[in-house]
Each structure stands twice: as C-alpha cells, then as structure tokens.
ChimeraX commands (.cxc) that place a marker at each C-alpha (Angstrom):
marker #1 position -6.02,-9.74,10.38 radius 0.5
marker #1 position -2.77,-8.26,8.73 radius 0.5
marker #1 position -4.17,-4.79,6.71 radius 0.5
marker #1 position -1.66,-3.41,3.94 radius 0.5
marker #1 position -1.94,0.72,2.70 radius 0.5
marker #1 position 0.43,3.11,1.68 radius 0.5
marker #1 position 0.85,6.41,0.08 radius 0.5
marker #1 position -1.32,8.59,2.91 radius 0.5
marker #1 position -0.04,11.72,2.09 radius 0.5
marker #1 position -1.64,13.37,5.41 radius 0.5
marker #1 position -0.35,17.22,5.07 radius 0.5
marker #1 position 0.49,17.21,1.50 radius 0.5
marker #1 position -1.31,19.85,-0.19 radius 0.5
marker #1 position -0.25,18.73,-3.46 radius 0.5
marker #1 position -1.26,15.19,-3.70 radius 0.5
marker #1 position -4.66,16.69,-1.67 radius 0.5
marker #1 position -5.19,18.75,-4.72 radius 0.5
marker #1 position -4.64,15.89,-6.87 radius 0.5
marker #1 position -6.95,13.98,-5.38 radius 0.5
marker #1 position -9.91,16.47,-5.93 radius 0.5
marker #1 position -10.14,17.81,-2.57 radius 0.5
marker #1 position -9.35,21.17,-3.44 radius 0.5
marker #1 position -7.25,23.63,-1.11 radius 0.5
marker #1 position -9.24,21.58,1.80 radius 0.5
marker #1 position -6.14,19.43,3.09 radius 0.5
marker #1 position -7.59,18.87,6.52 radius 0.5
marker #1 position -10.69,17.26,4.79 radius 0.5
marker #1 position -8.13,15.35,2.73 radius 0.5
marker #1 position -6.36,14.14,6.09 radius 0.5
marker #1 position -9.33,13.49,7.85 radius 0.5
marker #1 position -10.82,11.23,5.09 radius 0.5
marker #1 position -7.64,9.00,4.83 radius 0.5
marker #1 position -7.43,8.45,8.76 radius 0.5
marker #1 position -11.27,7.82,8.96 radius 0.5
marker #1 position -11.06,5.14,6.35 radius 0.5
marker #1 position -8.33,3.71,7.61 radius 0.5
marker #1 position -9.47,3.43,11.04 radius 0.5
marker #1 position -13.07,2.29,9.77 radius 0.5
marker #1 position -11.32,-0.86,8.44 radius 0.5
marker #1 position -8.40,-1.89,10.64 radius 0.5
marker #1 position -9.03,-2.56,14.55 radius 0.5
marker #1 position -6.98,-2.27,17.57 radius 0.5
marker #1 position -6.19,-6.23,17.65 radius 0.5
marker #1 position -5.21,-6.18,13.66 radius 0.5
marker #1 position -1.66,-6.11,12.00 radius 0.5
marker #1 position -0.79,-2.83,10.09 radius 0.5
marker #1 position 1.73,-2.39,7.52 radius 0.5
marker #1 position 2.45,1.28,5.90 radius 0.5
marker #1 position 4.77,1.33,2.55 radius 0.5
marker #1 position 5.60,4.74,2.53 radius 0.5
marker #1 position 4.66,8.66,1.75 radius 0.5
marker #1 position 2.56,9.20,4.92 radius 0.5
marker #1 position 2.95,12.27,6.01 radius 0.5
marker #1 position 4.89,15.29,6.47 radius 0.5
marker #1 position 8.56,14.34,7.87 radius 0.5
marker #1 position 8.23,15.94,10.78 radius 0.5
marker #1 position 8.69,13.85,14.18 radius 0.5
marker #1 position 5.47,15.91,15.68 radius 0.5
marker #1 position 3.49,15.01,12.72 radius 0.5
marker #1 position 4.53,11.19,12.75 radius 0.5
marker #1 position 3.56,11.33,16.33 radius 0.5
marker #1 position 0.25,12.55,15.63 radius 0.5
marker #1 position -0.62,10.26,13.01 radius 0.5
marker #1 position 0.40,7.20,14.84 radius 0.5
marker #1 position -1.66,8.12,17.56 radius 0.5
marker #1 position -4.03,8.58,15.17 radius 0.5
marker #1 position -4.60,5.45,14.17 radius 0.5
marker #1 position -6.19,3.22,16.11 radius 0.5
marker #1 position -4.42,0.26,15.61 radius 0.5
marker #1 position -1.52,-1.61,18.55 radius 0.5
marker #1 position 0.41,-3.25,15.88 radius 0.5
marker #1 position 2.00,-0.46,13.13 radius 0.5
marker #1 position 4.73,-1.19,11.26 radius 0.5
marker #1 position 6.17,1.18,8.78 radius 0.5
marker #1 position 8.15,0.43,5.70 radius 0.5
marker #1 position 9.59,3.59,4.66 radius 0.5
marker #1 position 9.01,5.75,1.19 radius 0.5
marker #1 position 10.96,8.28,-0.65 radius 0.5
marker #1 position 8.87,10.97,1.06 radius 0.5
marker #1 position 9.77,9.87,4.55 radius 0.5
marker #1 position 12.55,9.94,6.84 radius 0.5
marker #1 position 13.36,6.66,8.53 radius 0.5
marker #1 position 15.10,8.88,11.45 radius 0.5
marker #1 position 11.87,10.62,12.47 radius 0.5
marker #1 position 9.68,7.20,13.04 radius 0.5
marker #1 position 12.57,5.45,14.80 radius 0.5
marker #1 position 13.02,8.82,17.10 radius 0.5
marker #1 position 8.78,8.46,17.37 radius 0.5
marker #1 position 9.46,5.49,19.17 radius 0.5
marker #1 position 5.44,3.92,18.54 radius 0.5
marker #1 position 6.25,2.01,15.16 radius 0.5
marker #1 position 6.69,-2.10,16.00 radius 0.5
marker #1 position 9.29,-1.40,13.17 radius 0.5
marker #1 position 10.80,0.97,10.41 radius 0.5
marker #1 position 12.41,-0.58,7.48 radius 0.5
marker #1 position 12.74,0.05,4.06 radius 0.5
marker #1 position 12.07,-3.59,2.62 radius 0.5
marker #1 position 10.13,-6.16,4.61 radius 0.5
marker #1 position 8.74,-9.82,4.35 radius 0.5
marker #1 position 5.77,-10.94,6.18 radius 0.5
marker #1 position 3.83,-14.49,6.20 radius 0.5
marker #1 position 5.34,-18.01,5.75 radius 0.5
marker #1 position 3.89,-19.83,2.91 radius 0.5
marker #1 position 3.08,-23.36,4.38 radius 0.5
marker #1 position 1.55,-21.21,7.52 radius 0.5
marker #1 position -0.13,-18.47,6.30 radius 0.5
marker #1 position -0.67,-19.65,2.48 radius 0.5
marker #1 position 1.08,-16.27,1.66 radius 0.5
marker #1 position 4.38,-14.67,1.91 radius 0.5
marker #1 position 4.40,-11.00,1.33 radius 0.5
marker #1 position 7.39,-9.00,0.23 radius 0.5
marker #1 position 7.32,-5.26,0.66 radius 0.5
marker #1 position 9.13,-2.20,-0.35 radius 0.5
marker #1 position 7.61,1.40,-0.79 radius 0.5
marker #1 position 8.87,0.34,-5.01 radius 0.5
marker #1 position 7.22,-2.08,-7.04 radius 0.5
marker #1 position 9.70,-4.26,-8.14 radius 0.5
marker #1 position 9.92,-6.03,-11.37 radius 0.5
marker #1 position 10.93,-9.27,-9.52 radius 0.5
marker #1 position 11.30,-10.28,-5.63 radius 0.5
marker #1 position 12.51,-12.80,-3.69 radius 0.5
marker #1 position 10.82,-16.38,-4.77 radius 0.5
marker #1 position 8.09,-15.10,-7.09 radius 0.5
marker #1 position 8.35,-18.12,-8.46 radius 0.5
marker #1 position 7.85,-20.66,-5.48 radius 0.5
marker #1 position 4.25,-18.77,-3.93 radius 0.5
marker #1 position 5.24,-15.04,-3.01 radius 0.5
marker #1 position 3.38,-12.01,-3.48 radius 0.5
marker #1 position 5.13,-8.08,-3.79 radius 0.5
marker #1 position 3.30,-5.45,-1.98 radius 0.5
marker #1 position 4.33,-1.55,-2.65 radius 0.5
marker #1 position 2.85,1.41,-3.08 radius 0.5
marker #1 position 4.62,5.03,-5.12 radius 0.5
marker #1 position 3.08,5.08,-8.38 radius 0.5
marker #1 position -0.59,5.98,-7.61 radius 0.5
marker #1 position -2.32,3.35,-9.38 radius 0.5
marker #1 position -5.83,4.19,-9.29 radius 0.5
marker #1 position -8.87,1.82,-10.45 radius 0.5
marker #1 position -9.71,1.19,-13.95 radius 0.5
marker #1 position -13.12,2.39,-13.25 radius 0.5
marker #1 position -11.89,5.56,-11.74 radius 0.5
marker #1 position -13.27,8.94,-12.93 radius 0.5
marker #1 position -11.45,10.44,-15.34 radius 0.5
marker #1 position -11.70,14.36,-13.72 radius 0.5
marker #1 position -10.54,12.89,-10.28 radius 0.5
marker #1 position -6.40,12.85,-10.33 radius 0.5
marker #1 position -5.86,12.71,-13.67 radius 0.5
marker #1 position -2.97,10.72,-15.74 radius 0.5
marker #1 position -1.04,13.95,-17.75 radius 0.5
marker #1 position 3.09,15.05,-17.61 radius 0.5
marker #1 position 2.06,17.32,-15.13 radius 0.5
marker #1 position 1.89,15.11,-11.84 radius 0.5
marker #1 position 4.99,12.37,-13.44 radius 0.5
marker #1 position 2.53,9.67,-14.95 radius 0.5
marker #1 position 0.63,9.14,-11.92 radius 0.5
marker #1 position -3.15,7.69,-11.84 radius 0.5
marker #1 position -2.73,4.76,-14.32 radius 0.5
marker #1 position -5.96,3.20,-14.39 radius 0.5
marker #1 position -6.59,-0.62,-13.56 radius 0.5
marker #1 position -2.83,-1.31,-12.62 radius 0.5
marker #1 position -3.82,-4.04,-9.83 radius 0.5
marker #1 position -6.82,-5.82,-12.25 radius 0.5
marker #1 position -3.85,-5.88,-15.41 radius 0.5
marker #1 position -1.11,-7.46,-13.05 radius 0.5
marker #1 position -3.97,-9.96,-12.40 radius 0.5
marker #1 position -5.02,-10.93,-15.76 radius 0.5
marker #1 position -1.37,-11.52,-16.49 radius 0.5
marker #1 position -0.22,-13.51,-14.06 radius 0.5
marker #1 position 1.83,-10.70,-12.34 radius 0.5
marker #1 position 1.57,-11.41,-8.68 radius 0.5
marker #1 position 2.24,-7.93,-7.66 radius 0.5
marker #1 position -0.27,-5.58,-6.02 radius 0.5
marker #1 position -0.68,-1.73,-5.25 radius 0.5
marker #1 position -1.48,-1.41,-1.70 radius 0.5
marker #1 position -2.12,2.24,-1.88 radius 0.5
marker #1 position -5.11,4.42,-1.05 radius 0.5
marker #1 position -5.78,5.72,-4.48 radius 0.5
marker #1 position -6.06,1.76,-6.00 radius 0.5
marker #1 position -7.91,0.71,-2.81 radius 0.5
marker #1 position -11.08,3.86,-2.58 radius 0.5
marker #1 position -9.07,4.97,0.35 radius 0.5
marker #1 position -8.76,1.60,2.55 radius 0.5
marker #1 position -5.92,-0.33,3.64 radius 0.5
marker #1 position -6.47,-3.97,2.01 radius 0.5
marker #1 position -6.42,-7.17,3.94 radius 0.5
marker #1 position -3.93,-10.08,3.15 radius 0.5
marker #1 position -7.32,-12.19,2.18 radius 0.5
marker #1 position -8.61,-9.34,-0.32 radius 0.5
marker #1 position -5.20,-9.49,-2.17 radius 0.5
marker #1 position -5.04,-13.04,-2.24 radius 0.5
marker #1 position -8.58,-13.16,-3.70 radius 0.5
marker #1 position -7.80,-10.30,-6.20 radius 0.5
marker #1 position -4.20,-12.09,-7.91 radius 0.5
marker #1 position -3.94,-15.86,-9.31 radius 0.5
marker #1 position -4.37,-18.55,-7.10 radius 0.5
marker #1 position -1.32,-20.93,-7.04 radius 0.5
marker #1 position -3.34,-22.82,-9.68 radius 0.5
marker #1 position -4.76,-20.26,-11.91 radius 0.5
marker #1 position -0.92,-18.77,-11.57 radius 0.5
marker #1 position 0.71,-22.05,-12.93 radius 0.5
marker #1 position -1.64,-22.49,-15.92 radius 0.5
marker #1 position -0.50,-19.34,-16.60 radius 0.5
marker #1 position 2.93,-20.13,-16.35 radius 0.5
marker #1 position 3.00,-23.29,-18.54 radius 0.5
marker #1 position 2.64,-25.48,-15.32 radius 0.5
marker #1 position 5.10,-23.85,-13.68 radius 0.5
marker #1 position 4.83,-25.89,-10.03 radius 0.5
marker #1 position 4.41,-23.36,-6.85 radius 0.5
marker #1 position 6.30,-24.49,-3.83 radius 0.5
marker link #1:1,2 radius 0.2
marker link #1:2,3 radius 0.2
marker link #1:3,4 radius 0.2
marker link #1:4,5 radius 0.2
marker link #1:5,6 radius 0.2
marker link #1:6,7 radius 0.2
marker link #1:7,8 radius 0.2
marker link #1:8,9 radius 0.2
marker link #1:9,10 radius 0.2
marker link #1:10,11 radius 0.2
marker link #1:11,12 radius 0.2
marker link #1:12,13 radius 0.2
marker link #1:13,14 radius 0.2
marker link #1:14,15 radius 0.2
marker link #1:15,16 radius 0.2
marker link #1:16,17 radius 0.2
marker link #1:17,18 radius 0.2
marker link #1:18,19 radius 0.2
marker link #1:19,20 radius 0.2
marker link #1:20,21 radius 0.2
marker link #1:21,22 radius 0.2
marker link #1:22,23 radius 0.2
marker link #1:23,24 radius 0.2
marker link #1:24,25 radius 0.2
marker link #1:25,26 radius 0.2
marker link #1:26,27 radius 0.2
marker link #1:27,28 radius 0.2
marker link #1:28,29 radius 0.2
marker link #1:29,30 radius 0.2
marker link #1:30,31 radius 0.2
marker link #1:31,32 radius 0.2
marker link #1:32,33 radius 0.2
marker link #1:33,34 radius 0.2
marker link #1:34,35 radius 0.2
marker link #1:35,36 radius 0.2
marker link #1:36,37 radius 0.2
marker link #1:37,38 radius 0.2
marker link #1:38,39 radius 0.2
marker link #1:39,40 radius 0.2
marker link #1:40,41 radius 0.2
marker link #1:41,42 radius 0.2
marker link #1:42,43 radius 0.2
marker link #1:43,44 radius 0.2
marker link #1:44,45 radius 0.2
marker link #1:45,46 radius 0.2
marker link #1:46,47 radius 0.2
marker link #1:47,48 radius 0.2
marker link #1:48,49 radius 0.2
marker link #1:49,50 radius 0.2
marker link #1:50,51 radius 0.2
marker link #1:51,52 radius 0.2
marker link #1:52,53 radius 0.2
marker link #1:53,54 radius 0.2
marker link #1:54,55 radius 0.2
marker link #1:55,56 radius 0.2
marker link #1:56,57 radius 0.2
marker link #1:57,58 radius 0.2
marker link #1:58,59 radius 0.2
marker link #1:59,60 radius 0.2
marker link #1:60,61 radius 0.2
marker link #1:61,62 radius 0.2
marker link #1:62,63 radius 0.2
marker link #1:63,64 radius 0.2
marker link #1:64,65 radius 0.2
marker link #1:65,66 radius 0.2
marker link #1:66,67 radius 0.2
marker link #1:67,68 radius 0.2
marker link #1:68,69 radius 0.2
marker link #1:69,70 radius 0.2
marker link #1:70,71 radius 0.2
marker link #1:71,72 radius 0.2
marker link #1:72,73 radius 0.2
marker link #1:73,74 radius 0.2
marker link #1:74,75 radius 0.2
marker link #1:75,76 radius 0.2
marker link #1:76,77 radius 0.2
marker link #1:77,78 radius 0.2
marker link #1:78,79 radius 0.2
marker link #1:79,80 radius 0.2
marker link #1:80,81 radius 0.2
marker link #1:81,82 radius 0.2
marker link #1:82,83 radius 0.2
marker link #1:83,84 radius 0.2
marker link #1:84,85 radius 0.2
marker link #1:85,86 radius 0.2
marker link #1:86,87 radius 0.2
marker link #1:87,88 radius 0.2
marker link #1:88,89 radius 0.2
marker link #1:89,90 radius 0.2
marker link #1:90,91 radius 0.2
marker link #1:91,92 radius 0.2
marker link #1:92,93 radius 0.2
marker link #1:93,94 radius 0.2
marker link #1:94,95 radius 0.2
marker link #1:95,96 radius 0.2
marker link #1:96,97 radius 0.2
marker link #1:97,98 radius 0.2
marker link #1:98,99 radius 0.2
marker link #1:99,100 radius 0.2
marker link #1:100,101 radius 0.2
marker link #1:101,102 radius 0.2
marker link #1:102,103 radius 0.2
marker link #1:103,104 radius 0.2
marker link #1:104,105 radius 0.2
marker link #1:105,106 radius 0.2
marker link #1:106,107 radius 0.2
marker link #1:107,108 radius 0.2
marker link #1:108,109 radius 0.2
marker link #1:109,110 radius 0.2
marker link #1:110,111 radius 0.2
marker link #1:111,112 radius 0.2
marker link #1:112,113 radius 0.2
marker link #1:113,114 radius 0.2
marker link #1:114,115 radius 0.2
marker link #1:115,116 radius 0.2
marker link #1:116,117 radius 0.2
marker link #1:117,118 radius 0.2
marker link #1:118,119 radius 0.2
marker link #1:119,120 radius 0.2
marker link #1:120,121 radius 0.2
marker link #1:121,122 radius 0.2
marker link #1:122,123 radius 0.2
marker link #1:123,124 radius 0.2
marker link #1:124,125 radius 0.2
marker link #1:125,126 radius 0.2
marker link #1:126,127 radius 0.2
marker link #1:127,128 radius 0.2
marker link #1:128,129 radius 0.2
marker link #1:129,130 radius 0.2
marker link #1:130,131 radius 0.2
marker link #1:131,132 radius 0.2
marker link #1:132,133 radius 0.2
marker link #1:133,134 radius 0.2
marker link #1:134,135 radius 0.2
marker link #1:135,136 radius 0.2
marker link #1:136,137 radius 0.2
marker link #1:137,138 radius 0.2
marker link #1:138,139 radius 0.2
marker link #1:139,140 radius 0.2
marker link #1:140,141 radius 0.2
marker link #1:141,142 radius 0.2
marker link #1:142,143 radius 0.2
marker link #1:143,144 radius 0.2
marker link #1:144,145 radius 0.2
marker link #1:145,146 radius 0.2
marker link #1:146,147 radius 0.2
marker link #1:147,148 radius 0.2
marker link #1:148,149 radius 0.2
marker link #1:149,150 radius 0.2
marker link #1:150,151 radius 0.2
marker link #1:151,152 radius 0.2
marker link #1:152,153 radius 0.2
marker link #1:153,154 radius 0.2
marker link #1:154,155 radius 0.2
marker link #1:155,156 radius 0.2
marker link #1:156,157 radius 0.2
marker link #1:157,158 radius 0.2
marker link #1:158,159 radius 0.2
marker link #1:159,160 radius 0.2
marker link #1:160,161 radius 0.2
marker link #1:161,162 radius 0.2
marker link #1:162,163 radius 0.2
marker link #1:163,164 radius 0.2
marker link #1:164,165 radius 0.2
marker link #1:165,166 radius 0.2
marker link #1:166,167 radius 0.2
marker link #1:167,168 radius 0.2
marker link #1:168,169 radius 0.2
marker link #1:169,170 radius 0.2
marker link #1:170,171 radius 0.2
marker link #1:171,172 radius 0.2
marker link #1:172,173 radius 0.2
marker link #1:173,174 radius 0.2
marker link #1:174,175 radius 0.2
marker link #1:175,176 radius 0.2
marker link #1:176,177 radius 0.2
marker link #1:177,178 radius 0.2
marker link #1:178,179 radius 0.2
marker link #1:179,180 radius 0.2
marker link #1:180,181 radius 0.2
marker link #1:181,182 radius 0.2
marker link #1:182,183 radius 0.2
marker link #1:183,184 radius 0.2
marker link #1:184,185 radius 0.2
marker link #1:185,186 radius 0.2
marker link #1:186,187 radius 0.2
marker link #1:187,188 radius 0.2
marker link #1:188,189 radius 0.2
marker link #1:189,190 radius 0.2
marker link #1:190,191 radius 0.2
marker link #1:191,192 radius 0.2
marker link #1:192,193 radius 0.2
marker link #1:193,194 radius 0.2
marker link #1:194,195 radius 0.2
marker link #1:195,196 radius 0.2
marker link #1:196,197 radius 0.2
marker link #1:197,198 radius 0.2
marker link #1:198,199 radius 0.2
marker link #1:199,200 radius 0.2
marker link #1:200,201 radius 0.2
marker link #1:201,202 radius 0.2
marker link #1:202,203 radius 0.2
marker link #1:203,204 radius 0.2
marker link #1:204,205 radius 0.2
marker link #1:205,206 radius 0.2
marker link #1:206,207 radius 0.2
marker link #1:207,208 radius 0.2
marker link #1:208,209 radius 0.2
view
C-alpha cells in the first residue's frame, strides 16, 4: 500500500502550540510518529511532502528511524533542507516534485510537490495533485483547536479536501491536520475525489484518458 502525509512538524514548538498541545512538544512529536506508525507498515510505500522536522541531519536521522516503514521517500518543503536528508542517507529519495502511479496500472497517477498547485501535469487525462503547506484542517474541526486568524498566515481553513471534491478539483491535502493525524492511503484519496465518471459529468463530458 502507497501511504501519503506531510506537514509533521516533529520539534516545532510553534505549530505544537497551534495544534493545542500546549508547551508539551514531545507529546506533540510523539502523537504524530505513533499515528503514523499505527497506519503504515514495514512492507508499505511512504511518501512525505514536506515540513517534517527540525533541519538538522541528527534530527532527520532520528525520525527516519523512527518510522517504521523500509520504503520512505521524501519530497521536500519550505521548512526543510534537501542537503540534510540526502547527507541522512535512509530516504529511497529526496526531491522537491515527484510523480508516482501509472494510470492504466495503478488507476491513479499522483503528482506531488510540498505546494498545491493550481494545475499539474495531465489533470485533465486521470491525474491527481498531492501536497501539503497550507494546513487544511476538516470542516468538522473544532473551532478552539488551531484556529483560522492573521496571526498564524491563514492557516486551518476548514473542509479544504471535501470543497475540492464537490467541485471537481482533483487535488488533495495530504497533511496531518486534514487527515486526524494519519498518513492517507492512495485508495482513501481516490475514494474521497471524483471518480473518472463523476469527474467528467462535472466537466461537461470531458473524456479521461
């Protein structure tokens, strides 16, 4: 199973705060890797889009290790350094834009970048985009947990994922705060955007291919 998260944060006090846990960071840190490693297993395919942890190449080293996973692949954010988890040497590779899946194989193909992107390479013939960054959180989320003001940028908009959905916009936040704290599988984001058909009735018939 291919597993998708991004936007970790382990060691950032700020973002821990944000996310209700107080001045408790290693509570924060601990919660993210335990989820994490609750869902994905040691024979599974991970992909990370970015902001996971402290740019440090002791503290990449840790997390990777970490996480119990064989297969980790890291597509870097703007709070990383690509540098540190090439010189970490345990990533199965560190880009910053990927593509994953073939569509007549896998029913999918998956572009990824740490950015959403307002269009990607054939969004129009049966891809999906994959990023993290803007801390989308779930339109059922509570309002006193990270909320939306100028003080944290904008971050926390609420139902981001379920919107893109409704409107045909096959484009999905892979980050913790959308996802209660789990990486997604490649099957749960399929089932949560248009199918090919539900996508061209919205698209005037648009064919997928």
């Amino acid at each position: 199973m291919r597993y998708f998260t991004a936007d970790l944060h382990l060691g950032d006090k700020t973002i821990a705060q944000w996310r209700g846990f107080g001045d408790d960071l290693a509570a924060h840190d601990a919660m993210i890797l335990s989820r994490l490693n609750e869902r994905v297993k040691p024979d599974d395919e991970l992909w990370l889009l970015g902001d996971l942890c402290t740019p440090r190449v002791d503290n990449v080293t840790a997390m990777r290790k970490a996480i119990a996973c064989n297969t980790v692949h890291v597509v870097v954010g703007n709070h990383d350094s690509r540098s540190k988890f090439v010189t970490c040497g345990l990533f199965a590779s560190v880009e910053y834009y990927a593509e994953v899946g073939r569509y007549r194989r896998d029913g999918y193909k998956f572009v990824m970048s740490h950015y959403p992107m307002l269009d990607w390479d054939r969004a129009y013939h049966g891809s999906f985009m994959l990023h993290g960054h803007i801390h989308s959180l779930p339109a059922e989320a509570r309002e006193d947990i990270a909320p939306r003001d100028a003080q944290n940028g904008g971050m926390g908009i609420r139902g981001y994922n379920a919107s893109n959905a409704e409107r045909g916009i096959r484009r999905f936040d892979v980050g913790v705060d959308a996802n209660g704290y789990y990486p997604v599988s490649d099957q749960e984001i399929l089932a949560a955007l248009p199918s090919d058909e539900e996508w061209s009735a919205m698209h005037n018939g648009l064919r997928v291919d």
